[in-house]
C-alpha positions as CSV (number, residue, x, y, z in Angstrom):
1,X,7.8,37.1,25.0
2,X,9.7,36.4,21.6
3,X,11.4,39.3,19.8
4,X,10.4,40.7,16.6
5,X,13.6,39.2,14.9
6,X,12.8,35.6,16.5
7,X,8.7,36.2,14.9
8,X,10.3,37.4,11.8
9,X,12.6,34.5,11.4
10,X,10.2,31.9,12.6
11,X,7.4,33.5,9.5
12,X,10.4,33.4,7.4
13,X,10.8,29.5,8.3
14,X,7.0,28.4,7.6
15,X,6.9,30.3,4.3
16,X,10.0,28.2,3.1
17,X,8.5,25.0,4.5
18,X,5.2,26.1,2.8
19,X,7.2,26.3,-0.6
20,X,8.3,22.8,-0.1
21,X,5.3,21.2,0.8
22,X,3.3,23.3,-1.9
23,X,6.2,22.0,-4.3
24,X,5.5,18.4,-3.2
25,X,2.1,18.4,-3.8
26,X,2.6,19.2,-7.5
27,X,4.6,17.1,-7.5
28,X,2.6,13.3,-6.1
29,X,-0.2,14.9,-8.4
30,X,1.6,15.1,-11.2
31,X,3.4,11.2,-10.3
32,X,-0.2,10.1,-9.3
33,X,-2.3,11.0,-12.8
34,X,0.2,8.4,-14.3
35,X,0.6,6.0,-11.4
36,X,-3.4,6.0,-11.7
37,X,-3.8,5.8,-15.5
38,X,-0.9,2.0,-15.1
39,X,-3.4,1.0,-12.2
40,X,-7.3,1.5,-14.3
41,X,-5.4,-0.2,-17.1
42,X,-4.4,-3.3,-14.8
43,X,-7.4,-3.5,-12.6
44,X,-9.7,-4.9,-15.2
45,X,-7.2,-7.5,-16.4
46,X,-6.3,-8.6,-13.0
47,X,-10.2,-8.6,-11.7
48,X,-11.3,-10.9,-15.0
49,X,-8.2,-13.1,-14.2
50,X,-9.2,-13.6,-10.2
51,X,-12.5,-14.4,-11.6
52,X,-12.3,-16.6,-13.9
53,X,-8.9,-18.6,-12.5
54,X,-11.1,-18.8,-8.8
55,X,-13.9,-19.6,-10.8
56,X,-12.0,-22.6,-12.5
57,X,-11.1,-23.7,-9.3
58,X,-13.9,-25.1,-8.1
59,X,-14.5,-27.6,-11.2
60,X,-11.3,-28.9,-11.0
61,X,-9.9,-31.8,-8.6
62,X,-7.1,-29.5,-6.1
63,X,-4.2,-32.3,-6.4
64,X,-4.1,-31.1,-10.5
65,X,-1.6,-28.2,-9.5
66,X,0.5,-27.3,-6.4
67,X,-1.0,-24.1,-6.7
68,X,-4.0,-25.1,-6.0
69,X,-3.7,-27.2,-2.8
70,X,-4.8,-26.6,0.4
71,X,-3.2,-28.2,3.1
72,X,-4.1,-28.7,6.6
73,X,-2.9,-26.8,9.6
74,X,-0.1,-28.3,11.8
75,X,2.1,-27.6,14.4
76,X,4.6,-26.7,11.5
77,X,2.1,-24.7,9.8
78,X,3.8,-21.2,8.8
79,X,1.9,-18.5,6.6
80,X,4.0,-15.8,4.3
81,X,2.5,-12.5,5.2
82,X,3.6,-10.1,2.2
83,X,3.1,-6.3,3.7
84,X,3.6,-3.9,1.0
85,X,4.8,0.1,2.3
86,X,5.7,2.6,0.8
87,X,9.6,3.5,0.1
88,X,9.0,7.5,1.4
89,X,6.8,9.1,4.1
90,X,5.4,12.7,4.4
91,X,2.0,10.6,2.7
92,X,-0.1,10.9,6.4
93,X,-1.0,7.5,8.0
94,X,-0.5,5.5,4.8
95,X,2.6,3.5,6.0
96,X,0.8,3.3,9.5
97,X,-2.1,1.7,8.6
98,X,-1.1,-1.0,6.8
99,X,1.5,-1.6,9.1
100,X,-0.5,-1.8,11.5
101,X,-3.1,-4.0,9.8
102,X,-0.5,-6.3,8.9
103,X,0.7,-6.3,13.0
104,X,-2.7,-7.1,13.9
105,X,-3.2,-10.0,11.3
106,X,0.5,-11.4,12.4
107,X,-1.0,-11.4,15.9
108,X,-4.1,-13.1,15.4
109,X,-3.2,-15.7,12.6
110,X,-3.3,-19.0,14.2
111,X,-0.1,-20.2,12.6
112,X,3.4,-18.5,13.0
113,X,4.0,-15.8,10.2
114,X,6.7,-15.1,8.4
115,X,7.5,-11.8,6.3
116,X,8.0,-10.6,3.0
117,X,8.7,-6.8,3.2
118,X,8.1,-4.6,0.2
119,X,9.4,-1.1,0.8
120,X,11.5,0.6,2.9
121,X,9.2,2.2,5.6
122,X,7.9,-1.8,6.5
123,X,11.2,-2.9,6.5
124,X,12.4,-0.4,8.9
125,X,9.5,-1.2,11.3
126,X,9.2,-4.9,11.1
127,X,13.3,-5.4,10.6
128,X,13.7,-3.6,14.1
129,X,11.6,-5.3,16.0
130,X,12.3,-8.9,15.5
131,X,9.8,-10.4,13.2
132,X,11.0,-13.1,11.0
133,X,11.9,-11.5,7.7
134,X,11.6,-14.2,4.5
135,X,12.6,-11.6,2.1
136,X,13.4,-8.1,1.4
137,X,12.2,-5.9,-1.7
138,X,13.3,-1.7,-1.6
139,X,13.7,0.7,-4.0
140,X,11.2,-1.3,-6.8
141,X,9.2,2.2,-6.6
142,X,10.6,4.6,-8.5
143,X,10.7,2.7,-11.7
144,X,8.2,0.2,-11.2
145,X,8.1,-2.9,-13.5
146,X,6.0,-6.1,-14.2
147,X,9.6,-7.7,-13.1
148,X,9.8,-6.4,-10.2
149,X,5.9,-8.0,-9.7
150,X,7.5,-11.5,-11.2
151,X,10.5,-11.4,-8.8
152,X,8.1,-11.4,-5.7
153,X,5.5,-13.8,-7.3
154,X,8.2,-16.5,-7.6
155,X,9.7,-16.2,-4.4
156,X,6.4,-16.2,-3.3
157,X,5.4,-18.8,-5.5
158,X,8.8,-21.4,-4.8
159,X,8.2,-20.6,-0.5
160,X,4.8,-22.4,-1.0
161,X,5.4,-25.0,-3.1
162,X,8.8,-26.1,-1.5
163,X,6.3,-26.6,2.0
164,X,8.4,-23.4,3.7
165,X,5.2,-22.3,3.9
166,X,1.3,-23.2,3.7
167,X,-0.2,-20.1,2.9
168,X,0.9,-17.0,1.1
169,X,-1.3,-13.7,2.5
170,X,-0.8,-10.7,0.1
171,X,-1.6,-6.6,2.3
172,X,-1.5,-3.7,1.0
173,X,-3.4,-0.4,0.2
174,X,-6.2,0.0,-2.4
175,X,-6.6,3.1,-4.3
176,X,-10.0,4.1,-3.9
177,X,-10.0,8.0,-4.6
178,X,-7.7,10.6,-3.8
179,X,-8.7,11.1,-0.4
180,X,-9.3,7.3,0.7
181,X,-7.8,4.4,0.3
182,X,-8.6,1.0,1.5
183,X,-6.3,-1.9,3.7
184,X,-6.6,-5.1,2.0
185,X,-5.5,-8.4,3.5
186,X,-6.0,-10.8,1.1
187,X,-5.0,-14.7,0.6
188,X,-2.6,-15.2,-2.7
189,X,-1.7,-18.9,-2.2
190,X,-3.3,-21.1,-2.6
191,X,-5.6,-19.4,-5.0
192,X,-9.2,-18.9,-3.8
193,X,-11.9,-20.6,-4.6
194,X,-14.7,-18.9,-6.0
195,X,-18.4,-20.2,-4.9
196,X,-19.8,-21.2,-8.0
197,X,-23.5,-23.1,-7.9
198,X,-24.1,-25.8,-9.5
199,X,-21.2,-27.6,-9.5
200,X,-20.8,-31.1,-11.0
201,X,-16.9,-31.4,-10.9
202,X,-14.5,-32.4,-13.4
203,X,-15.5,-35.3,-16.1
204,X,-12.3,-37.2,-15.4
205,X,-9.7,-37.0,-18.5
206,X,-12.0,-35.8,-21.3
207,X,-11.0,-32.1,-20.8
208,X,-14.4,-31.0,-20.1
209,X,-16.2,-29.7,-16.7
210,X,-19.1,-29.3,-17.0
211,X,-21.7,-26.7,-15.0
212,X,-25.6,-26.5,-14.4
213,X,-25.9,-24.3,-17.5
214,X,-22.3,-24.3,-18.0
215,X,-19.4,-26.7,-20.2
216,X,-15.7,-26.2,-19.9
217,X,-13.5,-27.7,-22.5
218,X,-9.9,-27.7,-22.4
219,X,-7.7,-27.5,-25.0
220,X,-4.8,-28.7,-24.6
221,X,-5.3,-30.5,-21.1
222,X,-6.2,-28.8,-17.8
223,X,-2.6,-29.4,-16.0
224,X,-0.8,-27.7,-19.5
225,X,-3.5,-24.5,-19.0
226,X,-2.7,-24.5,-14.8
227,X,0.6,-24.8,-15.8
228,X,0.9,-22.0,-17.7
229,X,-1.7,-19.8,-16.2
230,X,-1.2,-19.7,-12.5
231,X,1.9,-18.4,-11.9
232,X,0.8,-15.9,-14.4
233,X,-1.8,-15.8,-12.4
234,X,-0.3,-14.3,-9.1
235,X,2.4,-12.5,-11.0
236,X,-0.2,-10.2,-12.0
237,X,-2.0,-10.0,-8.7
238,X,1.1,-8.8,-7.1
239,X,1.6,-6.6,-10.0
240,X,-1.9,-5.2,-9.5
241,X,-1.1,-4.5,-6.0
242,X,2.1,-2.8,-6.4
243,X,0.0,-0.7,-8.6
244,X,-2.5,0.2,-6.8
245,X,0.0,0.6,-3.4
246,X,1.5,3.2,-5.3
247,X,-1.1,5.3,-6.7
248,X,-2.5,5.6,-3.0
249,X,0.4,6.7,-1.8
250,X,0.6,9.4,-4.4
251,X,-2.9,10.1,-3.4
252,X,-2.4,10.2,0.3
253,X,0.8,12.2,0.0
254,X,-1.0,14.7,-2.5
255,X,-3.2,14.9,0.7
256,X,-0.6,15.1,3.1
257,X,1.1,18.1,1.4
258,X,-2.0,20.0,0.7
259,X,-2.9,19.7,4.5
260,X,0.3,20.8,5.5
261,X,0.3,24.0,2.8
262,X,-3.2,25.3,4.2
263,X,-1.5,24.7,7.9
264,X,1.1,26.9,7.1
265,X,-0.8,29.6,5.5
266,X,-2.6,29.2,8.8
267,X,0.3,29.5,10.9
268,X,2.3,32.2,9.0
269,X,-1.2,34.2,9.8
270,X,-1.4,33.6,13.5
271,X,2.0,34.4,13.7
272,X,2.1,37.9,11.5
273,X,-0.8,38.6,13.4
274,X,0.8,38.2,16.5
275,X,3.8,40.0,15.9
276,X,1.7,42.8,14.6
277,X,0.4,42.9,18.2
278,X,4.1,42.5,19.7
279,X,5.5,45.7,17.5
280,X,2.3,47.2,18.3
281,X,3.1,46.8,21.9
282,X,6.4,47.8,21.6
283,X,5.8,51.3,19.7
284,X,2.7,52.0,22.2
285,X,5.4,52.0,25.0
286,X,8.1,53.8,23.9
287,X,5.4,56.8,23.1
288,X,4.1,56.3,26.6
289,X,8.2,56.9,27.5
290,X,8.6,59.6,25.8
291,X,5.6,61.2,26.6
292,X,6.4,60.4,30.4
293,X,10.3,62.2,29.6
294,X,8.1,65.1,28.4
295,X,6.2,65.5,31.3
296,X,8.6,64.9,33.4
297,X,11.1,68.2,31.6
């Protein structure tokens, strides 16, 4: 049976550890009310831009820009599996699950995989263990910027259209709400196409597609708008996903930290109650001694 200076100390121990993980969670909901205000601004943007880019897509011939060609799997076929973690833990099974996603994909993807690591905690895990590592990005977290976004699009963006690789696959973690977020494994390169009905294909060299219902014209020519407009393209779609990687990790370490709070204000009463009952025990018997010494005179 513990003493009452080991109870003490160990109550003592939990209500400092409470005070840090109360602290925290003030903290990642402070962080998080801004990381979520840079995220609902870029959603929109990025969701219009998927659309209407994949939408694009469809009407136009594939060979018109590197970006958009999809080549055929061969025995030299590799795909770039970009698994963005988090830098920190103490955020639940955030880092877990997406590591773990990503593991499974690597497994089951019927072409070898390479990896581009973003954050510390997946380069820990996939760095030991032997994967093949393409590139590394840590640290971009504290101050994120639409560079750091740019510096992994065109890495991204050079592997694919240098043949490294045939297929650029972007995972990460979706902020839903505070208390879920959601694994997505998505394809970045080559950009989606969207099905569209109704499509005639491109009218040659005018600079017009036309649609059932629907006329494209483009002004200047469709390579000068591709040109321009994909790599903008998946610069923001890795931006959009850094953003939204880090507000759910606010959000699941907000989580985390109130969890852990209530557990110790759990603990710290199971334990106070149980060295009530020890001091308890301990006064009950020395009366029962002294009584005994009494009758004993």
């Amino acid at each position: 049976m513990p003493s009452l200076i080991d109870l003490r100390r160990r109550i003592r121990a939990v209500k400092n550890t409470q005070q840090i993980t109360k602290a925290m969670k003030m903290v990642a909901a402070s962080k998080l009310r801004r990381a979520q205000e840079r995220m609902m601004l870029a959603r929109p943007y990025a969701t219009q831009m998927q659309r209407v880019l994949g939408s694009l897509a469809t009407r136009v011939d594939p060979s018109i820009h590197p970006l958009l060609a999809v080549r055929d799997a061969t025995s030299a076929s590799k795909s770039l599996v970009i698994v963005v973690t988090a830098d920190k833990g103490l955020c639940g099974s955030f880092n877990t699950n997406i590591i773990k996603a990503a593991g499974a994909y690597i497994v089951d993807s019927t072409m070898p995989c390479t990896l581009g690591l973003v954050g510390r905690k997946g380069r820990d895990f996939f760095g030991r263990r032997g994967f093949d590592v393409f590139f590394e990005q840590v640290g971009i977290f504290q101050k994120l910027k639409f560079d750091d976004a740019r510096s992994i699009a065109q890495t991204a963006i050079e592997a694919f259209t240098s043949g490294h690789v045939d297929r650029v696959i972007l995972a990460y973690n979706e902020f839903k709400s505070v208390i879920s977020q959601r694994i997505v494994i998505d394809q970045l390169l080559p950009i989606a196409r969207a099905d569209v009905e109704g499509t005639s294909g491109t009218s040659g060299t005018s600079g017009t597609v036309g649609t059932l219902g629907t006329d494209y014209i483009y002004e200047p020519s469709p390579q000068a708008i591709f040109n321009d407009l994909l790599p903008r393209y998946v610069e923001v779609q890795v931006y959009r996903a850094l953003l939204e990687s880090n507000a759910a990790f606010f959000a699941a370490q907000m989580t985390a930290m109130d969890t852990a709070t209530k557990n110790s204000a759990d603990m710290i009463s199971s334990l106070t109650l149980y060295m009530n009952k020890v001091r308890q025990a301990a006064i009950t018997r020395e009366i029962i001694e002294v009584v005994s010494g009494a009758e004993a005179l």
